[in-house]
TISE-811652 format. One record per residue: residue in three letters; y, x, z of N, C-alpha, C in turn. Coordinates in steps of 0.1 Angstrom, whole numbers, padded with zeros to 4 digits, always signed. Atoms other than C-alpha are relative to their C-alpha. Layout:
<pts>
alaYXZYXZYXZ...
</pts>
This chain:
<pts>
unk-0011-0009+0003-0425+0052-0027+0002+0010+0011unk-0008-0011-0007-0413+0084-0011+0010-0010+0009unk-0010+0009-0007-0388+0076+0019+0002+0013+0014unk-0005-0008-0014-0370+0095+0049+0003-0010+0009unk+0002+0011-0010-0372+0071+0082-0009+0003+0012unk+0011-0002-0016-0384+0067+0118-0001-0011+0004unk+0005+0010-0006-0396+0043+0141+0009-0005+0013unk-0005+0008-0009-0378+0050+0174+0013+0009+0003unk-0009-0010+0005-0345+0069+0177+0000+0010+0010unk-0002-0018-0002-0342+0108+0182+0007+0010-0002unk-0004-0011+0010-0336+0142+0174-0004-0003-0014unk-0001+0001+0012-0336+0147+0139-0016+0002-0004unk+0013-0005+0000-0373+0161+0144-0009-0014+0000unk+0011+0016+0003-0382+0119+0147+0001-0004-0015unk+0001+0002+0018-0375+0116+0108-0012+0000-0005unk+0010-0007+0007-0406+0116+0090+0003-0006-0017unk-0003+0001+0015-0411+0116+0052-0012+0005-0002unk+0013+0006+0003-0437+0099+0036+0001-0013-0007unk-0002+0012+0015-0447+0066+0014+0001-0013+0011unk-0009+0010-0005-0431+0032+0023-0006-0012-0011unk+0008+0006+0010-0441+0003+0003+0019-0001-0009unk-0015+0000+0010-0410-0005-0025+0004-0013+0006unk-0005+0013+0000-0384-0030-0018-0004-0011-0006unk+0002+0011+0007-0385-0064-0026+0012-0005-0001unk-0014+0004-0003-0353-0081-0037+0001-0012-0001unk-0003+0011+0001-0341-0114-0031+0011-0005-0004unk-0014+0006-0001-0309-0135-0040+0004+0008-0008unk-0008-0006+0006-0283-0115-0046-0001+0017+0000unk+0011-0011+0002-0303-0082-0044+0001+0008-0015unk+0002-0001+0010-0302-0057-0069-0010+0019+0003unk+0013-0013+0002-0337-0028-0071+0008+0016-0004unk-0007-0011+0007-0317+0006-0076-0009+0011+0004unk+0009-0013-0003-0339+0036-0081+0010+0011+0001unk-0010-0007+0001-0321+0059-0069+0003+0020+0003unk+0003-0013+0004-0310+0096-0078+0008+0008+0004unk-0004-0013-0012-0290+0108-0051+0008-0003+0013unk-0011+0005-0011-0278+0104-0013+0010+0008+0006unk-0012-0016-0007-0252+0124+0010-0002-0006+0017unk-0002+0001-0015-0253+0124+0047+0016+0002+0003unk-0010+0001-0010-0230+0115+0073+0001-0001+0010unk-0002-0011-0018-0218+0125+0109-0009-0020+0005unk+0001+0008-0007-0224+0085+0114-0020-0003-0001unk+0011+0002+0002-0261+0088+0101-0008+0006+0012unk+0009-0006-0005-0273+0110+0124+0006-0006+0012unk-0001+0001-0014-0257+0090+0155-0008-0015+0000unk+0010+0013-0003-0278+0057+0145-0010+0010+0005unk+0012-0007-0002-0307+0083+0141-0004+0002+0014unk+0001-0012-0019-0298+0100+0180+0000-0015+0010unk-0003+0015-0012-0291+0058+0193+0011-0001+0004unk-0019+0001-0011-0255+0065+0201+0005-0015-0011unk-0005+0012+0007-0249+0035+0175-0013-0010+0001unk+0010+0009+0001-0273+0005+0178-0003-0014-0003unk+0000+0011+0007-0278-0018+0156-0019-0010-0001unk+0015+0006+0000-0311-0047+0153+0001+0002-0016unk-0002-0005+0008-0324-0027+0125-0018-0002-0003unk+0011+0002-0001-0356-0029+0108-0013+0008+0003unk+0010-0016-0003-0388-0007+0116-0012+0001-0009unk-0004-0015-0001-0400+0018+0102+0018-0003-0006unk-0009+0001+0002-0361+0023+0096+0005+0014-0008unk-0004-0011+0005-0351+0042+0066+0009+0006-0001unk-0013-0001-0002-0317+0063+0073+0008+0002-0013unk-0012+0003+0013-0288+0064+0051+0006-0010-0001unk-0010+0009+0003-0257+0046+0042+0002+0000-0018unk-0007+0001+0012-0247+0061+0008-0011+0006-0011unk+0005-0001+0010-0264+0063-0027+0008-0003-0006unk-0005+0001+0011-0260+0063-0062-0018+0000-0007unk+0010+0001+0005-0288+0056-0087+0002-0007-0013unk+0000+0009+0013-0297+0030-0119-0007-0013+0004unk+0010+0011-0001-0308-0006-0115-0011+0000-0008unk+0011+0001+0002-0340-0012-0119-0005-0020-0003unk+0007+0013+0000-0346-0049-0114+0016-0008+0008unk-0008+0010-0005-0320-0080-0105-0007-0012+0000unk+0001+0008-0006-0320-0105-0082+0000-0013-0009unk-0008+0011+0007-0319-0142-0096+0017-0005+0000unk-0013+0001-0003-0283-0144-0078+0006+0008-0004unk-0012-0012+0001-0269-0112-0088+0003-0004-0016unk-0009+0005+0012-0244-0118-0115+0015+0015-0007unk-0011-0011+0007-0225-0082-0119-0003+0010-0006unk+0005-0014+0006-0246-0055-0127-0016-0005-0007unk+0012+0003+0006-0277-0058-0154-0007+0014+0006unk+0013-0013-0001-0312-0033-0156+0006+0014-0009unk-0005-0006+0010-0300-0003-0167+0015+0009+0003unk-0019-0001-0001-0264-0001-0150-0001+0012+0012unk+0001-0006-0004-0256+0028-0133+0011-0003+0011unk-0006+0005-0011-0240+0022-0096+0001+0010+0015unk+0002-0004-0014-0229+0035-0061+0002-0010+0010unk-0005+0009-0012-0224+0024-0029+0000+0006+0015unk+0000-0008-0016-0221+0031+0010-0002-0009+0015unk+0006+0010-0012-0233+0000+0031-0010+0001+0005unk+0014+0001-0016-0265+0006+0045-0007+0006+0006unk-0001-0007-0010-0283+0016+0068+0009-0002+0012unk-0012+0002-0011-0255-0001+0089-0005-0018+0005unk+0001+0015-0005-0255-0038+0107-0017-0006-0008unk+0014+0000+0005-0294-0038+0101-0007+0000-0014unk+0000-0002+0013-0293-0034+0066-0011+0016-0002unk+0010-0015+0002-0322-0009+0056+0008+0011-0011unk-0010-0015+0004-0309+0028+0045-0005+0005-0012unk+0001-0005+0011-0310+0046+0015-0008+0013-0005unk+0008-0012+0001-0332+0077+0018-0011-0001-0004unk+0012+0003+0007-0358+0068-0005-0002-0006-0013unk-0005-0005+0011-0366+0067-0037+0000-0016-0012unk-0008+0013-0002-0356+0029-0039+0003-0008+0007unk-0007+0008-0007-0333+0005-0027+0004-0011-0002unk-0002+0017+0003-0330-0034-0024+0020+0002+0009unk-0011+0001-0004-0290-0034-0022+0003-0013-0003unk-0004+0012+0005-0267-0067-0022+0009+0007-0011unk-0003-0008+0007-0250-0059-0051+0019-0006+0001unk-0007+0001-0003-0218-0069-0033+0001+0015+0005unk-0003-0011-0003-0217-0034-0020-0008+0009-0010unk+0004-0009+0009-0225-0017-0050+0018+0001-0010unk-0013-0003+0004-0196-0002-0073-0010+0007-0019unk+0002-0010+0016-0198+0011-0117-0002+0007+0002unk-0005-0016+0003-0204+0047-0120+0007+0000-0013unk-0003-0002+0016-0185+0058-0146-0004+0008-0009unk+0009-0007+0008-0198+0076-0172+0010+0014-0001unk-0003-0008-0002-0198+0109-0173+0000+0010+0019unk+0002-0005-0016-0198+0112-0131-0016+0002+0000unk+0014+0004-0006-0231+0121-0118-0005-0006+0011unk+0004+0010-0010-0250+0107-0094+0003+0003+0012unk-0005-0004-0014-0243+0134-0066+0013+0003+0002unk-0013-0002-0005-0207+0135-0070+0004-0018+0000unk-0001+0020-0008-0207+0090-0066-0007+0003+0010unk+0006+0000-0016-0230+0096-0036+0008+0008+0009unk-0010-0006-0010-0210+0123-0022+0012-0007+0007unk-0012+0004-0002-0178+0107-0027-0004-0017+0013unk+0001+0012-0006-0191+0073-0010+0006-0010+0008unk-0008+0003-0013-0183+0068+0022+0015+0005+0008unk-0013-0006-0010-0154+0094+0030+0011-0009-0011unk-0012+0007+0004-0136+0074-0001+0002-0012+0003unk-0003+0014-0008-0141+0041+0011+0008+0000+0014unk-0003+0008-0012-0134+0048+0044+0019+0009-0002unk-0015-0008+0002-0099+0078+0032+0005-0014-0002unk-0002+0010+0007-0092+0049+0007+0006-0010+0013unk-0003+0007-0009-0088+0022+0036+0009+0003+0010unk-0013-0003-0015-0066+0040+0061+0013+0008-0009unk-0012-0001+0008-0043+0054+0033+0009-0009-0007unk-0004+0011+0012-0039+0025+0008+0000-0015+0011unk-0001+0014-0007-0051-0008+0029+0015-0002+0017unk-0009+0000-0010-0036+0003+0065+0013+0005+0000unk-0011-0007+0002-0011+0030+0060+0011-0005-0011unk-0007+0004+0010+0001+0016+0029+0007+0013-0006unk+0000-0010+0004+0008+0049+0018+0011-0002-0013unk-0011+0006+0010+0042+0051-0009+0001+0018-0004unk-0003-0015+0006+0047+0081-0033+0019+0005+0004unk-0013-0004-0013+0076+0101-0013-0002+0000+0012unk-0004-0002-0012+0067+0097+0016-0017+0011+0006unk+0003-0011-0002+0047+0124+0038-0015-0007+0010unk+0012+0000-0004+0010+0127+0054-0005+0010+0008unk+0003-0012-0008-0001+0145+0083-0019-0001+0003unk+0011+0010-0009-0040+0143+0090-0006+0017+0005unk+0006-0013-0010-0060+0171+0113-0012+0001-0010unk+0012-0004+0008-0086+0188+0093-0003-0001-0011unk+0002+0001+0014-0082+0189+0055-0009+0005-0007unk+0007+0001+0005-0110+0201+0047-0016-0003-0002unk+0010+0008-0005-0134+0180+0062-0004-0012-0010unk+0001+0014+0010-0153+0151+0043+0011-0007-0004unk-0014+0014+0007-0127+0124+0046+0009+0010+0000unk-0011-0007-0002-0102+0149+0057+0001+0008-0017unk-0001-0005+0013-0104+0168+0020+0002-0014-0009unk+0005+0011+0008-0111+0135+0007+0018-0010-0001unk-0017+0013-0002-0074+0116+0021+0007+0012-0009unk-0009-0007+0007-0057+0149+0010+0004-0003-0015unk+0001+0006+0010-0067+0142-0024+0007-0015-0004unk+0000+0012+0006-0060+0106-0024+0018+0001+0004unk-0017-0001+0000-0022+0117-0012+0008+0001-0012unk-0011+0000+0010-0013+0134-0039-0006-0004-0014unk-0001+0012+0010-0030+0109-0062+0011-0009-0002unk-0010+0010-0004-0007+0087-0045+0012+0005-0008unk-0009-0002+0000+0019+0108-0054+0012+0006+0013unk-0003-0008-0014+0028+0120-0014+0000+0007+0000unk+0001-0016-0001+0033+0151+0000-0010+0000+0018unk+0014-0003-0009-0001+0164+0023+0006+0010+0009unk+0001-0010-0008+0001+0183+0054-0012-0003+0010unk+0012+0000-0007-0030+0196+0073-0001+0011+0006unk+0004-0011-0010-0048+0219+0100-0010+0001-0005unk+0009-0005+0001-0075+0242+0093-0003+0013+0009unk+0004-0009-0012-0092+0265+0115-0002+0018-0005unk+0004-0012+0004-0096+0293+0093+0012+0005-0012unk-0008-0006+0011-0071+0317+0065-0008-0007-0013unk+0014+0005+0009-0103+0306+0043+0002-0011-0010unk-0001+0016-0001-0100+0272+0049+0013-0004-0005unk-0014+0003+0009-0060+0270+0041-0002-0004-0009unk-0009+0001+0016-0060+0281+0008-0011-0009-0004unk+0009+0009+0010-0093+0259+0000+0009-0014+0006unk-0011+0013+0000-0067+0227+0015+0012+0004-0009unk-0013+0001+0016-0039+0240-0008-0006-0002-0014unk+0004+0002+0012-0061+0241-0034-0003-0010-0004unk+0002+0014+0001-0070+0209-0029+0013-0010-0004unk-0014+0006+0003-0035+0197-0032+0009+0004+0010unk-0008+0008-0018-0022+0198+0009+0013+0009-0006unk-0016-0007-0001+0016+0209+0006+0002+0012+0009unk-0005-0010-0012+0015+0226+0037-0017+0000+0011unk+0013-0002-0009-0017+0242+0054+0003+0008+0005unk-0001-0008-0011-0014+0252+0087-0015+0001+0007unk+0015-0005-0011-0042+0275+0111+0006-0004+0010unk-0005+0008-0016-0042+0257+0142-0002+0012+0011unk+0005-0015-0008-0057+0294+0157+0009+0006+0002unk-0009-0005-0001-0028+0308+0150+0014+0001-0005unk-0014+0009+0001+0001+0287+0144+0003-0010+0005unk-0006+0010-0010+0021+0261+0166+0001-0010-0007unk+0001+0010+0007+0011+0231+0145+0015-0009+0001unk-0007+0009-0003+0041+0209+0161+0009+0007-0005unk-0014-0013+0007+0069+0239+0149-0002-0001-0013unk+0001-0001+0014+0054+0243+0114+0000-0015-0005unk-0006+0016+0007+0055+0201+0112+0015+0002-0003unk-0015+0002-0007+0091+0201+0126+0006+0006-0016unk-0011-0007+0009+0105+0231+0101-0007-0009-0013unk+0006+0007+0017+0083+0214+0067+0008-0015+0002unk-0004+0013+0005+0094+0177+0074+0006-0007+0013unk-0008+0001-0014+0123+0175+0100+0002-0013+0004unk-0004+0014-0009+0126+0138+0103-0014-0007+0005unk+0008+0004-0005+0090+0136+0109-0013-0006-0011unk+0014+0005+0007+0056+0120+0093-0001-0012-0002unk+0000+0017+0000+0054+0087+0081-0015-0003+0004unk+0015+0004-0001+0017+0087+0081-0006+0012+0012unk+0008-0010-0010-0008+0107+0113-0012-0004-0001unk+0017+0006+0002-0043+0105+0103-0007+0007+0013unk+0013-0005-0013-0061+0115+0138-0009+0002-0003unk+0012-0002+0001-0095+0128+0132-0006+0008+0011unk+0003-0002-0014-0098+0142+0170-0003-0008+0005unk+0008+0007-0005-0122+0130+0187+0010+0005+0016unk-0007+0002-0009-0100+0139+0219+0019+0002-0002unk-0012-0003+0001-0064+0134+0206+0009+0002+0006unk-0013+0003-0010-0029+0144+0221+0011-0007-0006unk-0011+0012+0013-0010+0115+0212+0017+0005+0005unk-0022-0003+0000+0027+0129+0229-0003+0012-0010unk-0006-0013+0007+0023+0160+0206+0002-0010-0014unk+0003+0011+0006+0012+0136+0178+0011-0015-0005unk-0013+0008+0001+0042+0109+0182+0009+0009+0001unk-0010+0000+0005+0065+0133+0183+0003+0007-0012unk-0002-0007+0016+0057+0147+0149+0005-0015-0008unk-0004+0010+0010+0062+0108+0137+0015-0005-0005unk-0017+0002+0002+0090+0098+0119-0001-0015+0002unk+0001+0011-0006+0102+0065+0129-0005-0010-0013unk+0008+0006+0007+0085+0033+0114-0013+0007-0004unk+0011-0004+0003+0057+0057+0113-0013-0007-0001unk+0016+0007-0003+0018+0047+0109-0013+0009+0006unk+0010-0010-0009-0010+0060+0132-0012-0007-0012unk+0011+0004-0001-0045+0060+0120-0014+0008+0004unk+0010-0005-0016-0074+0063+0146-0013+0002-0009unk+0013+0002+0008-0109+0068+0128-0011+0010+0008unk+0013-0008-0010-0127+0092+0157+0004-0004+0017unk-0002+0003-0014-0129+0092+0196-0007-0006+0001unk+0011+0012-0008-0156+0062+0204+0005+0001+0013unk+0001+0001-0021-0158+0073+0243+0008+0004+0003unk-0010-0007-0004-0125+0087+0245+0010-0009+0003unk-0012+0008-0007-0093+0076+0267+0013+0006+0005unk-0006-0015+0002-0070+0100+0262+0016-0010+0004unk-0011+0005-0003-0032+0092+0276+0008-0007-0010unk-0010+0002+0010-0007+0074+0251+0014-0004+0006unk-0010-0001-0002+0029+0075+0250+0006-0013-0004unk+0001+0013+0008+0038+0043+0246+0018-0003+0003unk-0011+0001-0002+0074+0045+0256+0008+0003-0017unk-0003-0004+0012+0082+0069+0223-0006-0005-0007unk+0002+0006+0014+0059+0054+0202+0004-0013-0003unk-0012+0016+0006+0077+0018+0201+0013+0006-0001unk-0018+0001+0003+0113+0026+0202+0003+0006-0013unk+0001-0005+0021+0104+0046+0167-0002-0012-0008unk+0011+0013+0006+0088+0009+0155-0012+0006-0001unk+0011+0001+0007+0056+0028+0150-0012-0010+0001unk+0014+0009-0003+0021+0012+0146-0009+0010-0001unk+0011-0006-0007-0014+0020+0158-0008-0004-0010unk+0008+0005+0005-0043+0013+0129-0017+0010+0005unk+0013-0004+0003-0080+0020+0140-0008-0009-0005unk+0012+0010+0009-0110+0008+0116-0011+0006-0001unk+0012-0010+0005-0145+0018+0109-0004-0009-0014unk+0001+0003+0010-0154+0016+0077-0007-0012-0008unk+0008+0013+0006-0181-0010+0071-0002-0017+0012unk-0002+0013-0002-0164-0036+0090+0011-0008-0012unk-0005+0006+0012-0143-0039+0057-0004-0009-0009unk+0006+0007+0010-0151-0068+0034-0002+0008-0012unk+0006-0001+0011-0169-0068+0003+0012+0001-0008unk-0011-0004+0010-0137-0073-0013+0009+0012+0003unk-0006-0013-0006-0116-0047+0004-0006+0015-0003unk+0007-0011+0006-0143-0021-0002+0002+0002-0017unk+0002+0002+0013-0146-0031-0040+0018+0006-0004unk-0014-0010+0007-0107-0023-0044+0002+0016+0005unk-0002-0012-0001-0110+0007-0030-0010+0006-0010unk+0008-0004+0013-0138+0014-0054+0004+0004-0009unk-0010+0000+0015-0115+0006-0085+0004+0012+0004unk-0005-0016+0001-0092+0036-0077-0010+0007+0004unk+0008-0012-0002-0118+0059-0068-0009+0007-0013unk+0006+0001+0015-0136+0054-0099+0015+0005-0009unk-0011-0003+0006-0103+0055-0117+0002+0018+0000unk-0002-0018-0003-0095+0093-0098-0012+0005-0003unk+0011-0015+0002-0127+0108-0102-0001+0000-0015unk-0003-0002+0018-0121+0102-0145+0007+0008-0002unk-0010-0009+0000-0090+0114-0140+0003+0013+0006unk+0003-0012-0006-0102+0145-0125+0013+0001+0017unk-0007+0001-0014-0080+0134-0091-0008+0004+0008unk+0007+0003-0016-0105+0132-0066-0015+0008-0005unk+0010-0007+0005-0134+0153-0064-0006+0005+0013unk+0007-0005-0011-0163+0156-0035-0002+0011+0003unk+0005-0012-0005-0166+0188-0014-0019-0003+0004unk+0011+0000+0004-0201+0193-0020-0003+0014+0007unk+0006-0016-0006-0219+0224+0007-0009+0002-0006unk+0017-0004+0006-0255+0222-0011-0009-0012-0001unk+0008+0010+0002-0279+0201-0029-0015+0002+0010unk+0015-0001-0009-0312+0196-0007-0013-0014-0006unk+0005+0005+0000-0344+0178-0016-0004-0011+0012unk+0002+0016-0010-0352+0140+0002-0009+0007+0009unk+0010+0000-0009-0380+0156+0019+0006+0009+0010unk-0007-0012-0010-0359+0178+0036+0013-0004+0011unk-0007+0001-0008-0340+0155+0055+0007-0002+0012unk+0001-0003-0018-0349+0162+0091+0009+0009-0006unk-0008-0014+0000-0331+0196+0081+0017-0007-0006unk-0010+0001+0004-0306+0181+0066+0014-0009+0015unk-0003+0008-0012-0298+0156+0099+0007+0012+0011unk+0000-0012-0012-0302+0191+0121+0015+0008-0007unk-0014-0005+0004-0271+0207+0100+0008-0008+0000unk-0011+0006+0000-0249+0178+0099+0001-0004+0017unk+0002+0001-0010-0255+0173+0133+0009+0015+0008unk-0002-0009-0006-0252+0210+0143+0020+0003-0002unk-0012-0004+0007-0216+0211+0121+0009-0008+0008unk-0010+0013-0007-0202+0178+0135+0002-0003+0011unk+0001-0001-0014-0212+0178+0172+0003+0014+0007unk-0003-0010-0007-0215+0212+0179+0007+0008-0005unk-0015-0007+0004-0185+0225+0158-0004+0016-0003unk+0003-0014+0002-0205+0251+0145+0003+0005-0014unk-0005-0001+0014-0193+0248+0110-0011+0002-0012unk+0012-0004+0010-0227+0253+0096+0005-0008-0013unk-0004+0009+0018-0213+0228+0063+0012+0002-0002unk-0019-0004+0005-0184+0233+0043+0004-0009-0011unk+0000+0012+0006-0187+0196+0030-0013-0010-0003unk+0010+0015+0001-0213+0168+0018-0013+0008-0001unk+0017-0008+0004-0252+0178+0020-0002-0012-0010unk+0008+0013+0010-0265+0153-0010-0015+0004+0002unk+0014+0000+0003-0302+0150-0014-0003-0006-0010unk+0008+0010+0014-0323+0138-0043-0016-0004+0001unk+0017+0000-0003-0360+0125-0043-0004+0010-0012
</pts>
């Protein structure tokens, strides 16, 4: 089979693409040929070694797919030959990756498609809903009425929570860097899109939602948490989802005497079950024309050194080259 993978980690330039032999599935294993993936910021930092996991070699990258089973395991007991599925586990805690043009998944991290979705709007969606999904619904607890602040709405997850707000039934407030960008987060749902270029983010909170934010999704990789707490309203909820090497001051005086709390998570330390409910609703919203992946351009599998070099260039070096999910197909 076709396959995107390297041997020892790199620039994006160590990728190669070329034939692999096909999986083999064991257990609870289920063969998915699959018919479309999407990159992510966290793909290309196994790729670069900034994440390091005992992973197998040649090591094919990717976390998220969508495709059709092909073959089941003796142990798998949820999806037959035939069934159409996504998912967004691997490639992670040595689990082989999905860039190729099959994949031995447990079919514990596998999810329905529903019919009528295609395959690159379940791959797109994958990971930014699993991981939105989890810091809205699981941590935040998220309640229709009440308000949502996150930095960058029209980022993967960032477009991706807005949506799932006002699923919820909440009211969205976000930063965007561009007039552009706004109105594509109003259009998306956000209540209130402010340019951080040229507007006092902390003033335009204050006058929109005077007692403050119940929810503050951080997606700054160097946060200012006093500007930050004092947008929260009391009982507020933080949640942390960027920063790795960062150590940035916290206010810890104001943020307790509010009650608030602190949640950071990364995505695929979530159980099998945990994931799987977030699945349900996501599936649910994308029927219901709720939820719907920002999609920059389809690209073929063989193309995804190039595709590593743009999400890379967009996500590190803040060059904006994407203006949402790169999918690929074999």
């Amino acid at each position: 089979m076709k396959a995107a993978f390297f041997h020892e980690p790199g620039p994006p330039s160590t990728i190669q693409f070329g034939d692999l032999p096909q999986p083999k599935i064991n257990d609870a294993e289920v063969l998915v040929r699959v018919g479309a993936v999407a990159v992510n910021p966290i793909d290309t930092y196994i790729r670069a070694g900034a994440i390091q996991f005992d992973a197998p070699k040649p090591f094919v990258v990717g976390c998220d797919l969508a495709g059709t089973i092909e073959a089941v395991g003796p142990r798998a007991k949820r999806f037959r030959v035939g069934d159409r599925v996504w998912g967004s586990n691997q490639g992670l805690l040595g689990r082989q990756g999905t860039f190729a043009e099959y994949a031995a998944v447990d079919e514990c991290w596998l999810y329905p498609t529903p019919e009528g979705v295609a395959d690159e709007t379940a791959a797109a969606i994958a990971l930014v809903g699993i991981t939105a999904h989890l810091g809205v619904v699981r941590d935040a607890k998220l309640k229709a009425g009440e308000t949502l602040f996150i930095n960058g709405g029209t980022g993967g997850v960032g477009s991706t929570v807005v949506q799932m707000v006002k699923a919820i039934g909440a009211t969205a407030i976000t930063t965007c860097g561009t007039e552009e960008k706004c109105v594509l987060a109003r259009s998306l749902g956000a209540d209130l899109a402010i340019n951080y270029k040229t507007e006092n983010v902390a003033e335009r909170v204050k006058e929109f939602a005077p007692s403050g934010v119940n929810v503050f999704w951080e997606t700054l990789r160097e946060p200012n948490f006093d500007e930050a707490v004092a947008m929260m309203a009391e009982r507020g909820r933080m949640i942390l989802m960027a920063g790795r090497d960062a150590r940035p001051v916290f206010p810890v005086g104001p943020f307790y005497v509010k009650g608030c709390s602190l949640h950071g998570f990364v995505m695929f330390k979530a159980t099998p079950e945990e994931q799987r409910a977030c699945a349900d609703d996501i599936n649910a919203w994308l029927v219901a024309g709720k939820l719907k992946p920002r999609i920059d351009r389809a690209m073929p599998l063989s193309e995804t050194a190039e595709a590593h070099r743009l999400q890379e260039d967009s996500t590190v070096n803040k060059s904006g080259a994407t203006a949402g999910k790169l999918v690929l197909t074999p």
